[in-house]
GULUMVO-402283 format. One line per field, with one value per atom (N, C-alpha, C): residue number from 1; atom name; x, y, z. Coordinates in steps of 0.02 Angstrom, whole numbers, plus 50000, padded with zeros to 5 digits. Each point is the difference from the previous one (the first is absolute). Example, Ala and Ser with C-alpha at 12.3 -4.5 7.8 and 13.67 -1.06 7.14 Angstrom:
BEGIN
kolvo: 1,1,1,2,2,2
roro: N,CA,C,N,CA,C
x: 50660,49955,50045,49982,50042,49961
y: 49716,50059,50060,50053,50059,50055
z: 50390,50000,50000,49964,50003,50037
// end
This chain:
BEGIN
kolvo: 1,1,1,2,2,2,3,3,3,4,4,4,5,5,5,6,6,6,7,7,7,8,8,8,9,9,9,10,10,10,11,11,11,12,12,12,13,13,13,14,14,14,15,15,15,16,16,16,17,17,17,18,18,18,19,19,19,20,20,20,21,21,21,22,22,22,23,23,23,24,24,24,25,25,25,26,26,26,27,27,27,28,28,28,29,29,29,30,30,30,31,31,31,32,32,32,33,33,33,34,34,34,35,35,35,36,36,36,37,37,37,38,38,38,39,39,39,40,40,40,41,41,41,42,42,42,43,43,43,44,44,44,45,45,45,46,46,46,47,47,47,48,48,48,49,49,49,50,50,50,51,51,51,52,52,52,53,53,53,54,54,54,55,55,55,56,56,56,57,57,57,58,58,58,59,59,59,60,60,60,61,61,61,62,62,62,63,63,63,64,64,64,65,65,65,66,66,66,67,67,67,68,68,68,69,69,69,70,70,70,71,71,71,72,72,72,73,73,73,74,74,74,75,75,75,76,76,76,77,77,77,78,78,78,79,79,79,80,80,80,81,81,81,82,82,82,83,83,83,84,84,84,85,85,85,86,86,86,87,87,87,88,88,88,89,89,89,90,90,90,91,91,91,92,92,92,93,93,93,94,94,94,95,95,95,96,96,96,97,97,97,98,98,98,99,99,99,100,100,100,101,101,101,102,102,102,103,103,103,104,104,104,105,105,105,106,106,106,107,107,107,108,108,108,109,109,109,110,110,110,111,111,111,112,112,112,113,113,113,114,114,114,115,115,115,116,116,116,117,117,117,118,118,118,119,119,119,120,120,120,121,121,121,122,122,122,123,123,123,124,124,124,125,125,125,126,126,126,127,127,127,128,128,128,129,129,129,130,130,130,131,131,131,132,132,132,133,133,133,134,134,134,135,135,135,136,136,136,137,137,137,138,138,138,139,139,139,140,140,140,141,141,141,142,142,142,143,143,143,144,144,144,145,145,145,146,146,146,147,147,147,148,148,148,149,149,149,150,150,150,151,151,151,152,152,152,153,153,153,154,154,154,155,155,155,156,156,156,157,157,157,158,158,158,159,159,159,160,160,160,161,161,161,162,162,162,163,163,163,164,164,164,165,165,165,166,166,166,167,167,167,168,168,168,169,169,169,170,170,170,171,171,171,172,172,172,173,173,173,174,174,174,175,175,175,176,176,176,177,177,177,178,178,178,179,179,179,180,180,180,181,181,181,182,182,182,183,183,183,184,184,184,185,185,185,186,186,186,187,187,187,188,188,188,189,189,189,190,190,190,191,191,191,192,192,192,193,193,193,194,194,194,195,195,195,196,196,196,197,197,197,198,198,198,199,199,199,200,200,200,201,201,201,202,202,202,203,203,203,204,204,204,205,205,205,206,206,206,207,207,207,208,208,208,209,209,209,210,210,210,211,211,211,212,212,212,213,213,213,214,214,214,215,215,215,216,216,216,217,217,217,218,218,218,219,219,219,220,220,220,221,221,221,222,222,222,223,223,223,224,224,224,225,225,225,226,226,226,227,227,227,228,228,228,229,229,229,230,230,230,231,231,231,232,232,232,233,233,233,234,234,234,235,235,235,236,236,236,237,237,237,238,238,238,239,239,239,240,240,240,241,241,241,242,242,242,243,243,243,244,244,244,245,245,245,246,246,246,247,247,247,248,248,248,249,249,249,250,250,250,251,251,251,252,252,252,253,253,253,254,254,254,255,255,255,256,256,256,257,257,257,258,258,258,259,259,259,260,260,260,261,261,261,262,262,262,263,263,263,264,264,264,265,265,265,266,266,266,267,267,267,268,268,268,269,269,269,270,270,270,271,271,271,272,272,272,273,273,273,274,274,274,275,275,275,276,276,276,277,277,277,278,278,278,279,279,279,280,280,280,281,281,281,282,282,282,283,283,283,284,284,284,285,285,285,286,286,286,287,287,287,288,288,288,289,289,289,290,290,290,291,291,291,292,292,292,293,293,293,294,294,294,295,295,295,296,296,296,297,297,297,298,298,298,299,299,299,300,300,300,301,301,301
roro: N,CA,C,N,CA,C,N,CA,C,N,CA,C,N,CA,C,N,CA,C,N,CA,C,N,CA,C,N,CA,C,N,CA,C,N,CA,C,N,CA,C,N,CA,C,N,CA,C,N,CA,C,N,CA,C,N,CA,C,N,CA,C,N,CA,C,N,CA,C,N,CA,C,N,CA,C,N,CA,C,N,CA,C,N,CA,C,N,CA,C,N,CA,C,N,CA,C,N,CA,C,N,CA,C,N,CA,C,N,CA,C,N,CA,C,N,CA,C,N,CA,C,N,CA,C,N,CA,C,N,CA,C,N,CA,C,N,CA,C,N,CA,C,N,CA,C,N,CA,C,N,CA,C,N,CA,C,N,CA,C,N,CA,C,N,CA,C,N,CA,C,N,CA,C,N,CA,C,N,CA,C,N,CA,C,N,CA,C,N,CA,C,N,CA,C,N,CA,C,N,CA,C,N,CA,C,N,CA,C,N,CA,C,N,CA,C,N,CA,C,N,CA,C,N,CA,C,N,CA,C,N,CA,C,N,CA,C,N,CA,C,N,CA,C,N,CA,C,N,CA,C,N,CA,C,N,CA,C,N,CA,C,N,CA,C,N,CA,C,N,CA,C,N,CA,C,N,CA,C,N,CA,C,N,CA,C,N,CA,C,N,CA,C,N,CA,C,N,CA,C,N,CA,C,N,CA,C,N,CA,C,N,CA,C,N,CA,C,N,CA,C,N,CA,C,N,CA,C,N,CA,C,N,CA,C,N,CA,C,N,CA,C,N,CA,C,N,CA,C,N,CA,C,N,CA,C,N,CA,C,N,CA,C,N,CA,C,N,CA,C,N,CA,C,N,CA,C,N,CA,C,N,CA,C,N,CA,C,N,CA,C,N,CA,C,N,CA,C,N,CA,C,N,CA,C,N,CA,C,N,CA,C,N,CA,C,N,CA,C,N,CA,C,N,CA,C,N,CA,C,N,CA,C,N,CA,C,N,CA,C,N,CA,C,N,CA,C,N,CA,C,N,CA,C,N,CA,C,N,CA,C,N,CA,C,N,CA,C,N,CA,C,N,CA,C,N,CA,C,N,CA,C,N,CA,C,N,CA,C,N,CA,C,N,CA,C,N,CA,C,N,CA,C,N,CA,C,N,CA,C,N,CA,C,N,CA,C,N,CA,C,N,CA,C,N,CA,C,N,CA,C,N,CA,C,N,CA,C,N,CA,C,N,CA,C,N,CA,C,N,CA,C,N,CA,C,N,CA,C,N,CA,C,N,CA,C,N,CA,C,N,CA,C,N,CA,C,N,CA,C,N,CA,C,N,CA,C,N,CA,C,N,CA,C,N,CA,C,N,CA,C,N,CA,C,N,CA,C,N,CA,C,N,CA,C,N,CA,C,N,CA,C,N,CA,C,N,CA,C,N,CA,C,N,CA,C,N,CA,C,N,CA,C,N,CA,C,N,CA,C,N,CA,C,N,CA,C,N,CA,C,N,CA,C,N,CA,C,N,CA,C,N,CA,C,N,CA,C,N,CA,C,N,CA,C,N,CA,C,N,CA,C,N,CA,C,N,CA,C,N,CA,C,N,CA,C,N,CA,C,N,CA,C,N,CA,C,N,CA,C,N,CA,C,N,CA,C,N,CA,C,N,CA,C,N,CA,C,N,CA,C,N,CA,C,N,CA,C,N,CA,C,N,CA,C,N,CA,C,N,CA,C,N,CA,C,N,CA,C,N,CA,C,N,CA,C,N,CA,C,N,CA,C,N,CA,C,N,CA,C,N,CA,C,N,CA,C,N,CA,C,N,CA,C,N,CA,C,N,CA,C,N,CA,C,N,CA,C,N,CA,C,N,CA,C,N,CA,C,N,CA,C,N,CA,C,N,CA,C,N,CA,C,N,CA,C,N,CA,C,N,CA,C,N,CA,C,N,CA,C,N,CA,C,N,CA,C,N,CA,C,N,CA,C,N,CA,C,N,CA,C,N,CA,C,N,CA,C,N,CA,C,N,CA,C,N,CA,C,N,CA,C,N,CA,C,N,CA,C,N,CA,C,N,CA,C,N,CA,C,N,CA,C,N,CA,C,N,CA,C,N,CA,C,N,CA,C,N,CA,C,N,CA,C,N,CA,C,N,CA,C,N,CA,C,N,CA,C,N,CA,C,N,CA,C,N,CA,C,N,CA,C,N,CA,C,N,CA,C,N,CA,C,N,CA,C,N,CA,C,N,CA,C,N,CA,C,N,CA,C,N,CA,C,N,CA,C,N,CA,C,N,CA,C,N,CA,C,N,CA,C,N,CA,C,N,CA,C,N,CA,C,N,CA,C,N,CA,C,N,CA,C,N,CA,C,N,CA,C,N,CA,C
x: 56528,49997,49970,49945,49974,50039,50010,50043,49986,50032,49978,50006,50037,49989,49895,49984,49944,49948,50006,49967,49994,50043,50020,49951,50011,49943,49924,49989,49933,49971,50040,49974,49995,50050,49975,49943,49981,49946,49954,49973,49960,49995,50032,50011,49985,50015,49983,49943,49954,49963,49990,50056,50020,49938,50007,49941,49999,49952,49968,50058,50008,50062,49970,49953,49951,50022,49978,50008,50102,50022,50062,50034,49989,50023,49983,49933,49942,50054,50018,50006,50087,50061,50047,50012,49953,50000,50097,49985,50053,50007,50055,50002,50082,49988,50055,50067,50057,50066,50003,49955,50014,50008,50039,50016,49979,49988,49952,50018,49995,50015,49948,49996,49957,50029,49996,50023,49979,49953,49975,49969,50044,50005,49955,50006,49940,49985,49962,50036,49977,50008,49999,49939,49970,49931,49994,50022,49978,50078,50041,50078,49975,49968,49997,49944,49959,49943,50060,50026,50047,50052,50031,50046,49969,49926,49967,49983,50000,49988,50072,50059,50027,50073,49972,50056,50048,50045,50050,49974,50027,49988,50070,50015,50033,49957,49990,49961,50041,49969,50058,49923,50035,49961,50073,49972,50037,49997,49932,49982,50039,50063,50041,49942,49946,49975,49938,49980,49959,50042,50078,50053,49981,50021,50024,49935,49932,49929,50016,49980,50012,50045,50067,50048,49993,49972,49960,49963,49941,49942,49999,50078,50017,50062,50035,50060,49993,49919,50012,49979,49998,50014,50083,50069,50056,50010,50060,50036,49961,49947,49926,49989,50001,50000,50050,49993,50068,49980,50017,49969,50063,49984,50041,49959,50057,49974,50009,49977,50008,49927,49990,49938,49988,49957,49971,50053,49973,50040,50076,50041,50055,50021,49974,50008,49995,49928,49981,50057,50023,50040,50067,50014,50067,49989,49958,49965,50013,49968,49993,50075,50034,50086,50017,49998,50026,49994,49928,49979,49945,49987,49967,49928,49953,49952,49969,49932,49943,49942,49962,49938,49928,50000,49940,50041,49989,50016,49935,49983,49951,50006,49962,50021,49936,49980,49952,50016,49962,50039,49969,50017,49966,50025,49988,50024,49960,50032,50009,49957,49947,49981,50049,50053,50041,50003,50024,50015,49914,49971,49954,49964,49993,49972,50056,50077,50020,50016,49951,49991,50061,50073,50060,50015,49975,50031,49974,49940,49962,49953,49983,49969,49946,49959,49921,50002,49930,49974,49975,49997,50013,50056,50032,50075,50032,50007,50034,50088,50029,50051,50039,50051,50030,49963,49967,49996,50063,50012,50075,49966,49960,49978,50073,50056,50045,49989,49987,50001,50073,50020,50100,50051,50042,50075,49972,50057,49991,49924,50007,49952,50032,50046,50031,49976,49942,49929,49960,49963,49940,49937,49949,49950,50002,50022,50008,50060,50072,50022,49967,49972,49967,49977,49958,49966,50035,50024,50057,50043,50024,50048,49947,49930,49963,49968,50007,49972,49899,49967,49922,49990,50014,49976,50030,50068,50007,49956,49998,49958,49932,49954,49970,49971,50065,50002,50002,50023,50025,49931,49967,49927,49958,49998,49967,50003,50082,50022,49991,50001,50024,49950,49961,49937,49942,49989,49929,49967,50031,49959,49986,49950,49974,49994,50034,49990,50058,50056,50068,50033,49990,50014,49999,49918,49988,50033,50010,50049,50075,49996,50069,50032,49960,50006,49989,49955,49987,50054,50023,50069,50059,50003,50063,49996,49964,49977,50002,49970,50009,50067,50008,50079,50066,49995,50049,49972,49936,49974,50020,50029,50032,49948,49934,49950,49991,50036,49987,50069,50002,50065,49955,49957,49952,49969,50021,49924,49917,50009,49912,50012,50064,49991,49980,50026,49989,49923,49999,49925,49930,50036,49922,50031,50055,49993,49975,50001,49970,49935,49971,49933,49962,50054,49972,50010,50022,50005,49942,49982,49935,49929,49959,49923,49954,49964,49945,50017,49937,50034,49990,50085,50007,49994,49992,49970,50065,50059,50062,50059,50024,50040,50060,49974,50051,50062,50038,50071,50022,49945,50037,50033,49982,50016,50091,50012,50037,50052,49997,50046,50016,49964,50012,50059,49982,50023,50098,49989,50050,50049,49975,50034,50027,49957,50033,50052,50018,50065,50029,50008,50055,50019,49968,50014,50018,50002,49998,49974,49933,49980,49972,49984,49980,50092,50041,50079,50022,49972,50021,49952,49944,49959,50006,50021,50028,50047,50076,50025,49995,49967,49995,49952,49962,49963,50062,50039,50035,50078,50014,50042,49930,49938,49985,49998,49981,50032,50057,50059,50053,50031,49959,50016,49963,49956,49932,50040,49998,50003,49917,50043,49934,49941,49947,49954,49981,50065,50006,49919,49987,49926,50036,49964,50007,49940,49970,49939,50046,49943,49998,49925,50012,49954,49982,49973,49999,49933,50030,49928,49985,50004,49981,50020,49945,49991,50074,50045,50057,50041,50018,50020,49980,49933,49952,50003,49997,50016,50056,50062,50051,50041,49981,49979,49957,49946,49945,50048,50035,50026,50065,50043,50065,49979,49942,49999,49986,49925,49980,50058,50033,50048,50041,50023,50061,49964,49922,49976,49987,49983,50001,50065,50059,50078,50013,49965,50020,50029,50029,50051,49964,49919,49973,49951,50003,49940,49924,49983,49933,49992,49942,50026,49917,49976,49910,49990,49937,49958,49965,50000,49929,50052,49992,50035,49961,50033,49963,50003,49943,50018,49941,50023,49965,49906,49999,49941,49964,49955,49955,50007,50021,50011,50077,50031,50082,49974,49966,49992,49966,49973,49964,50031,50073,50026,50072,50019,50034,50000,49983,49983,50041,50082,50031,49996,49974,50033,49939,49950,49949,50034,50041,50041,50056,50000,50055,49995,50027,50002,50051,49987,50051,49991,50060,50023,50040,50009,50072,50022,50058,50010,50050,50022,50004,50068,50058,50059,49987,50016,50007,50050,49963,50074,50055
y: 52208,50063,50054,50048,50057,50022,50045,50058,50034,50065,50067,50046,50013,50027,50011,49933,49970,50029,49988,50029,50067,50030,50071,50029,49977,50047,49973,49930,49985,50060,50024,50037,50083,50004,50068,49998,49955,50002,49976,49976,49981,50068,50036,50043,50081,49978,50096,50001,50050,50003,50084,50010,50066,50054,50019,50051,50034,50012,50031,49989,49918,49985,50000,49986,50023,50071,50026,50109,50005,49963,50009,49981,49939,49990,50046,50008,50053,50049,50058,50042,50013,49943,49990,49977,49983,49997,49929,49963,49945,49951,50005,49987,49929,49967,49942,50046,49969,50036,50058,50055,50053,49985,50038,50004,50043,49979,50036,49984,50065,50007,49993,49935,49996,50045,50034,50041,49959,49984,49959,49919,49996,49902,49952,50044,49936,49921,49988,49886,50011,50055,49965,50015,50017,49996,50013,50067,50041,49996,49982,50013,49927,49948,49904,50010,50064,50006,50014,50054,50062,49952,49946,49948,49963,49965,49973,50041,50052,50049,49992,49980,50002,50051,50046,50055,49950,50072,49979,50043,49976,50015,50022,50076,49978,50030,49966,50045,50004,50045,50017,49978,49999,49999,49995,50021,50032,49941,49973,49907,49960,49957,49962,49949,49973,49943,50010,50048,50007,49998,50031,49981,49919,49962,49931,49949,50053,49934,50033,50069,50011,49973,49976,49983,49923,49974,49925,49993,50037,50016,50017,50029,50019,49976,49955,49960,49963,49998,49964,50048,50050,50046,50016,49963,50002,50076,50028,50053,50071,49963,50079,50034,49954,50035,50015,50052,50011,50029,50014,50034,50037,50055,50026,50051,49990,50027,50075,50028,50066,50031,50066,50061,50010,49980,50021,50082,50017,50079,50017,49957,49990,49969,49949,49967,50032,50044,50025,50090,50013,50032,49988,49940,49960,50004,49960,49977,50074,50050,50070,50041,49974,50024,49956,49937,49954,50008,50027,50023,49938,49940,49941,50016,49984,50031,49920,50037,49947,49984,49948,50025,50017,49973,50009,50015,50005,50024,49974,49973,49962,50018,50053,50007,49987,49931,49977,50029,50069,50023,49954,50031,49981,49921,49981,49947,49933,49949,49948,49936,49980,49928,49953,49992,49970,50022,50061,50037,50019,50000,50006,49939,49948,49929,49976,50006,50005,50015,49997,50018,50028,49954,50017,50068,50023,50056,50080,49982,50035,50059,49997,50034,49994,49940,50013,50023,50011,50036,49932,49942,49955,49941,50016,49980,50002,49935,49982,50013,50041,50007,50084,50025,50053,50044,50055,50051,50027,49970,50001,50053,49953,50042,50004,49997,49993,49944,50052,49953,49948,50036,49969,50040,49986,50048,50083,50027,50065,50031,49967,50031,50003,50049,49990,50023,49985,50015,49963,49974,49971,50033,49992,50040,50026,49945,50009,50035,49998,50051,50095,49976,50080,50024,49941,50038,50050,49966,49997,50073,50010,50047,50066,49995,50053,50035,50075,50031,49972,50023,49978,50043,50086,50012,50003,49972,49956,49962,49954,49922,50025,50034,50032,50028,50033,50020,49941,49964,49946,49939,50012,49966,50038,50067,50036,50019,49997,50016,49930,49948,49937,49951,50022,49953,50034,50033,50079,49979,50013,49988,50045,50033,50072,49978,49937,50003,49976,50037,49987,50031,50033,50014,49952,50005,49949,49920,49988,49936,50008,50043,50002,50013,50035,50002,49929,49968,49938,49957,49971,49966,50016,50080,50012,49967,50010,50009,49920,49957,49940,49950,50031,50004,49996,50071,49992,49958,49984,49957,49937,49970,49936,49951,50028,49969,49983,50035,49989,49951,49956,49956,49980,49982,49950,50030,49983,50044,49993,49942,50020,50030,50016,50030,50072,50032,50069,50004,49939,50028,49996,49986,49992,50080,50029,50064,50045,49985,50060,49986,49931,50006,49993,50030,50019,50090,50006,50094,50022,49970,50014,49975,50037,50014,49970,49952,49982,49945,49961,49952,50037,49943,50041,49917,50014,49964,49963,50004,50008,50007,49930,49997,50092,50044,50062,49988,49930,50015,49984,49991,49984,50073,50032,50094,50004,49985,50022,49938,49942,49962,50013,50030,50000,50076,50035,50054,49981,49969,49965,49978,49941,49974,50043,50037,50070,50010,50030,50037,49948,49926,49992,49946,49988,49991,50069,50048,50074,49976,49972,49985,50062,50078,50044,50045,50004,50008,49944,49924,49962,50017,50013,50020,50069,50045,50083,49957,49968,49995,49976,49946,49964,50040,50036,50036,50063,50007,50059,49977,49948,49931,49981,49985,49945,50009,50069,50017,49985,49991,49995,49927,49939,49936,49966,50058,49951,50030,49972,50004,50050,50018,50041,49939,50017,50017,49901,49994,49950,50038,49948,50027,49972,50042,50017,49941,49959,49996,50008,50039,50003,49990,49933,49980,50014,50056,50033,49979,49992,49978,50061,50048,50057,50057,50065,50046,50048,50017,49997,50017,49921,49976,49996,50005,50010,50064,50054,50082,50007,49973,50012,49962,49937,49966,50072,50020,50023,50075,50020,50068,50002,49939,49982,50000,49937,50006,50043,50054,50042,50053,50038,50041,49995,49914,49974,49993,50005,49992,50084,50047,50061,50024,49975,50028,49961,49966,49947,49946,50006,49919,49940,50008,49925,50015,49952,50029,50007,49939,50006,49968,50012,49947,50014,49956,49992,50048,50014,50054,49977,49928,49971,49933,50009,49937,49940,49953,49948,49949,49944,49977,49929,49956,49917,49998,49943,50004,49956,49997,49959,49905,49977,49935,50018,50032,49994,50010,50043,50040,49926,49960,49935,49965,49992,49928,50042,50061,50018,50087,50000,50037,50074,49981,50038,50074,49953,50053,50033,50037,50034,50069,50005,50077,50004,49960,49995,50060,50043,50071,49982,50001,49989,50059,50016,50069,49987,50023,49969,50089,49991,50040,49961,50047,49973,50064,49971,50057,50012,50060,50056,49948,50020,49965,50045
z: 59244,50038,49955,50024,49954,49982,49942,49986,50038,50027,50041,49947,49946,49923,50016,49961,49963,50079,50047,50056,50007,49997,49998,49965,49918,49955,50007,50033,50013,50047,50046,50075,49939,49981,49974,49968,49942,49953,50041,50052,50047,50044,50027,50048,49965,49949,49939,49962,50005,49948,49969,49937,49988,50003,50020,49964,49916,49989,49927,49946,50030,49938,49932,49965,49929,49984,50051,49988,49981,50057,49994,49934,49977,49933,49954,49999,49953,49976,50069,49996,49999,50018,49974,49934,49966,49934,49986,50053,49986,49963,49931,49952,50002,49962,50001,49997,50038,49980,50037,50032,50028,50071,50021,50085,50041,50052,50059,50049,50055,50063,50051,50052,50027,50063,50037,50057,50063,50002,50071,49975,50007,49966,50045,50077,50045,49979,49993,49979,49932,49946,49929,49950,50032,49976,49920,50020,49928,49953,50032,49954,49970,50031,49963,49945,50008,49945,49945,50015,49929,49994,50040,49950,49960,50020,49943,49931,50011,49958,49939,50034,49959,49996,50071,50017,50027,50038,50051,50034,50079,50064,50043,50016,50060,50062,50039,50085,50048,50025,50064,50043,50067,50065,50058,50044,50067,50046,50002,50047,49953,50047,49971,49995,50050,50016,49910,49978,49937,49946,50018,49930,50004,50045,49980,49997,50008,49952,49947,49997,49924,49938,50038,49940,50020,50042,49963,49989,50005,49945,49919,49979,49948,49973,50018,49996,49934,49974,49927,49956,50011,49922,50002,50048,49976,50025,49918,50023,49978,49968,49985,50070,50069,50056,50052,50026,50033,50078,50045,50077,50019,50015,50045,50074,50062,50045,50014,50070,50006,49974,50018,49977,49940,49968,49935,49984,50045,49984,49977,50034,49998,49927,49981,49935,49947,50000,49943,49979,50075,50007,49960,50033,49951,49952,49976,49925,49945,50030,49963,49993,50061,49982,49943,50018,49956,49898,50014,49920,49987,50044,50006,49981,49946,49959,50021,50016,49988,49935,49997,49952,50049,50068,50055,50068,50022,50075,50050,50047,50038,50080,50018,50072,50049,50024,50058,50074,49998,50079,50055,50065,50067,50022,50056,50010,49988,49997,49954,50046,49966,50018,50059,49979,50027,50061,49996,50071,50055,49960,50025,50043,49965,50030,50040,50037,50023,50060,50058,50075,50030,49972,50051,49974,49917,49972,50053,50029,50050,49958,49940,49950,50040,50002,50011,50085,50001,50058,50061,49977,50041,50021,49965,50011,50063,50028,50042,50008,49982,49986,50002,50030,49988,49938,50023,49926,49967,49957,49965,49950,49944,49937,49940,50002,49967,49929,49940,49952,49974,50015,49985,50004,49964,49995,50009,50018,49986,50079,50019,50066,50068,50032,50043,50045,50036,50062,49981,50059,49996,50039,49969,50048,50072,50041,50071,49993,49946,50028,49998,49927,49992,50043,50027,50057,50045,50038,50057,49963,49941,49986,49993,49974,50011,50054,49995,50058,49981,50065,49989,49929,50007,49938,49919,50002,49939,49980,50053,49986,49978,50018,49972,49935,50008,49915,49931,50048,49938,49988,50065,49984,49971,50012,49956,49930,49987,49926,49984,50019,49947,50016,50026,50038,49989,49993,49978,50054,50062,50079,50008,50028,50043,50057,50030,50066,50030,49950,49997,50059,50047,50054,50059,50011,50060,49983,49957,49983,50002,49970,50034,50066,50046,50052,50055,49964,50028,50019,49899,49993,50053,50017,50010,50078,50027,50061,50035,49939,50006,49982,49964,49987,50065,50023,50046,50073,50000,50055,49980,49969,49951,49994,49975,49999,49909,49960,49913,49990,49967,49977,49930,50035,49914,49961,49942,49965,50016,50036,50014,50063,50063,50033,49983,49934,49969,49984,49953,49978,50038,50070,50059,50024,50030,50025,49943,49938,49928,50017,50006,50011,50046,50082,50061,49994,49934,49999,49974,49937,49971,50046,50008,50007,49957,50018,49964,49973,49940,49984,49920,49947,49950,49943,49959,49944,49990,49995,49993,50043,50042,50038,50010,50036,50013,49991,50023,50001,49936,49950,49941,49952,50022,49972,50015,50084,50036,49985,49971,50000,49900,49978,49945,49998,50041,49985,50021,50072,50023,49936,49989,49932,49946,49973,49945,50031,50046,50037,49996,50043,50025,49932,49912,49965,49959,50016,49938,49944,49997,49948,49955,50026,49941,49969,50068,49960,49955,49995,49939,49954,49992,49959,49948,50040,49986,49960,50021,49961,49953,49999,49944,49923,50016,49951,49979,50040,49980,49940,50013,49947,49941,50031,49926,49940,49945,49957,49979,50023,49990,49981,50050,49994,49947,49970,49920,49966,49933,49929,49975,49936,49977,49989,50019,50000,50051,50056,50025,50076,50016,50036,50082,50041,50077,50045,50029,50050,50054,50032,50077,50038,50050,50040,50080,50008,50073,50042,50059,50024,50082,49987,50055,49947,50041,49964,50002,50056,49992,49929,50002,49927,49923,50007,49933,49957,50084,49970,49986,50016,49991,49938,49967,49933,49944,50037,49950,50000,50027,49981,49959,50036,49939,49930,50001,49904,49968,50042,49981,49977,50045,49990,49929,50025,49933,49940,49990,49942,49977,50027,49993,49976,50015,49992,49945,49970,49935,50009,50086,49991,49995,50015,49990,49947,49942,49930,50032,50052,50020,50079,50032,50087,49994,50036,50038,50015,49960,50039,50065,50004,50026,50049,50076,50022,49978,49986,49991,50076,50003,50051,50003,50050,49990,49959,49972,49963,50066,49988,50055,50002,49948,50005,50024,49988,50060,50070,50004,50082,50042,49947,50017,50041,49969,50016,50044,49987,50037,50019,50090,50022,49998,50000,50013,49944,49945,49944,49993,50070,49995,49978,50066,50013,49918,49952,49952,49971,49944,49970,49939,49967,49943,49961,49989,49947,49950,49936,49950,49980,49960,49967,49918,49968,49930,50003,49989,50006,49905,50004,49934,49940,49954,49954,49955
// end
């Protein structure tokens, strides 16, 4: 009989391909013996590079179904790795009461391969399945409820703030409309009324703005982000180093102003002037990590 162990970490290492894991080591500067916080653990990728490296690992992730490839994907570096569940935010929160000191800190925002190639999760825009969008723990709504709980010009706002739609109105008016006609359940039922709202034809499937923006909210992915930059100082060791991997502009400005600030106030010795982001033989073989943004910082010693 297979193992389901030995299966487990085949599907993750088959199923993940980290992004700007080279930059990421680079710029964590991960050294044998030091410990690091992977924040979004997704199946392993980059925490199975930094155990070969020689660190320890603990990651959190919120998808029980990415805790349990990840920790059989990583089950043979032993007790160097560890997982725990719940919000990045929350942990590092703990972590920083606790007095719990890192040497890297590793935060891969946005949602996860896993969840993404996943149809039932209802992420993509052709997904046969409930628009849930729920990355894991800690999400108590799902898209369709957002919907449903927002007035038209909430909904609105929230495609416009978290989606950079300018045609965040007439979509939202659409949804709603289609909505209470009990005509939206699926996610591709959503992303044909987004792109019976828009005019013309666009280079770039329209409902991909409006389901992204969707997702931010009903994950609070820029309130885990706020928090987490507002703790990470606190969870490094001197001159222990920060990455953060953002993939929307959102999150990049809001990365690019934390370090900035914390390097101006002295708490970080130095952070990127310059995002870094995929070289052309990555962008080759894997598409996703076009939109990637990588930022570090270097806490004060």
């Amino acid at each position: 009989m297979p193992d389901p162990g030995h299966e487990g970490a085949q599907d993750a290492g088959r199923l993940h391909q980290p992004v700007l894991l080279a930059e990421v080591l680079a710029h964590l500067r991960v050294a044998p013996g030091a410990r690091v916080l992977d924040c979004t653990l997704g199946m392993g990728g980059h925490a199975e590079a930094i155990l070969e490296a020689g660190a320890s690992v603990l990651g959190i992730d919120r998808d029980p179904r990415a805790r349990a490839l990840a920790s059989a994907r990583l089950a043979r570096f032993g007790g160097r790795f560890t997982v725990s569940g719940g919000t990045y935010a929350e942990t590092v929160e703990r972590c920083a009461g606790d007095g719990e000191r890192f040497a890297g800190v590793l935060a891969d925002l946005g949602v996860s391969s896993l969840q993404l190639d996943d149809p039932a999760r209802g992420f993509g825009i052709a997904a046969d399945a409930a628009a849930d969008m729920r990355m894991g723990e800690g999400c108590p709504e799902t898209a369709l409820d957002l919907i449903d709980r927002l007035s038209e010009e909430e909904l609105a706002d929230v495609i416009y703030t978290y989606g950079e739609d300018r045609l965040s109105r007439r979509i939202a008016r659409a949804i709603k409309r289609e909505r209470e006609a009990g005509r939206v359940e699926r996610a591709a039922d959503l992303a044909a009324v987004v792109r019976s709202a828009v005019p013309g034809h666009q280079p770039r499937h329209p409902a991909l703005r409006t389901f992204q923006a969707l997702r931010i909210v009903v994950n609070d992915e820029l309130g885990q982000l706020d928090r987490l930059l507002a703790r990470l100082p606190e969870v490094l060791i001197p001159t222990g180093r920060a990455v953060v991997i953002s993939f929307h502009s959102l999150e990049d400005r809001a990365v690019k102003e934390s370090f900035r600030d914390a390097r101006r106030a002295g708490i970080y010795a130095d952070a990127a002037r310059k995002v870094v982001t995929a070289t052309d033989a990555e962008l080759a073989i894997n598409r996703r990590s076009g939109s990637a943004k990588l930022r570090w910082a270097e806490r004060a010693a």
